[in-house]
C-alpha positions as CSV (number, residue, x, y, z in Angstrom):
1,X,-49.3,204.4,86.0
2,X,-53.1,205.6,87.6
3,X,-53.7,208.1,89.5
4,X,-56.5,207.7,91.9
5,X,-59.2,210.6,92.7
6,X,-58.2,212.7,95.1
7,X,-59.7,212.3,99.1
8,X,-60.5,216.0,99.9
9,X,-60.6,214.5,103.4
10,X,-57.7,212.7,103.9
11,X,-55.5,214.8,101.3
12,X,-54.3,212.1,99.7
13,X,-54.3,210.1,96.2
14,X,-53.4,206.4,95.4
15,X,-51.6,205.7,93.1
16,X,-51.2,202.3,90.5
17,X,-48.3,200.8,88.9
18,X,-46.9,197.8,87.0
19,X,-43.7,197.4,85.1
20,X,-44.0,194.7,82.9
21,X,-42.3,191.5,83.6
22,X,-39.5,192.0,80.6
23,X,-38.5,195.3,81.9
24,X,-38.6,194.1,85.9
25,X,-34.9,193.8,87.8
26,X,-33.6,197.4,86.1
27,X,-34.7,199.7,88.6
28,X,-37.6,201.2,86.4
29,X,-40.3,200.9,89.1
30,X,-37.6,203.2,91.5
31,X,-37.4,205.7,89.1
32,X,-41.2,205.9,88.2
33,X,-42.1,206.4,91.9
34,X,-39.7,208.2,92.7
35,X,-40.3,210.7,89.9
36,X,-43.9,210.5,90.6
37,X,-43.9,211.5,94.0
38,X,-41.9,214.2,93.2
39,X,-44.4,215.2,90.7
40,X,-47.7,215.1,92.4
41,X,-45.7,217.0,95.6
42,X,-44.8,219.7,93.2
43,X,-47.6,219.9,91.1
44,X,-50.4,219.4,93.2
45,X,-49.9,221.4,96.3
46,X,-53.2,220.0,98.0
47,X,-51.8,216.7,98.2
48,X,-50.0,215.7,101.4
49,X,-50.3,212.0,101.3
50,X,-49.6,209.1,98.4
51,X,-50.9,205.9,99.2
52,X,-50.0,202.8,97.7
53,X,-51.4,199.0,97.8
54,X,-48.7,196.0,97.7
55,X,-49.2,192.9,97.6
56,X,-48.3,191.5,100.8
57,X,-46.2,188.8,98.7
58,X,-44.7,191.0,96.6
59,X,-41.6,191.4,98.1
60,X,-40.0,194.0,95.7
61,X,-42.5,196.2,95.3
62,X,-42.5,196.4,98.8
63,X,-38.7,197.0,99.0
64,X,-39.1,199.4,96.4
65,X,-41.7,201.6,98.2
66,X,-39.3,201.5,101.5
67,X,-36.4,202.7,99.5
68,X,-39.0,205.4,98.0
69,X,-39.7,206.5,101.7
70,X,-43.0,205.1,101.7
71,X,-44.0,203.4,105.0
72,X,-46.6,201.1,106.1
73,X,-49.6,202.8,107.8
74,X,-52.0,200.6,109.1
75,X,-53.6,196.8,108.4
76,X,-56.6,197.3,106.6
77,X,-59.2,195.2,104.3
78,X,-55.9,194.0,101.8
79,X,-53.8,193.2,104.4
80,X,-50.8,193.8,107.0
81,X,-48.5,195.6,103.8
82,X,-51.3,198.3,102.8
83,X,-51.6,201.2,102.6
84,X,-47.7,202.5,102.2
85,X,-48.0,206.1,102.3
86,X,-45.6,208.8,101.7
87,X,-46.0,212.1,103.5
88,X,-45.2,215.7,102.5
């Protein structure tokens, strides 16, 4: 899991993550984003926004992120899935 720097502009952070491919289909990347969103909102009262980049082919990190109330902002240099964001 990474944390990116915080964007004193936008209020927002991005934030990395891979589960590797032995521990994939338990529900460990749901439960790592949805604790870590919890986490940065409670601990880091500046934030207001988590951004995340998905693979536009990657199907279940993108169902993941849904189900984790992220939602797709806007088109931009990675593609039509990125950035999800999640908002305080």
């Amino acid at each position: 899991m990474g944390i990116g720097a915080y964007d004193d502009i936008n209020h927002s952070v991005y934030l990395r993550a891979a589960i590797d491919k032995d521990k994939r289909g338990h529900s460990y990347g749901k439960i790592l984003l949805e604790e870590i969103t919890e986490y940065i909102f409670q601990k880091y009262s500046e934030v207001e926004i988590i951004c995340l980049k998905i693979a536009p082919d990657n199907k279940a990190s993108l169902m993941t992120a849904n189900a984790c109330g992220y939602q797709w902002l806007k088109d931009d240099y990675y593609g039509k899935n990125n950035p999800y964001i999640n908002k305080k």
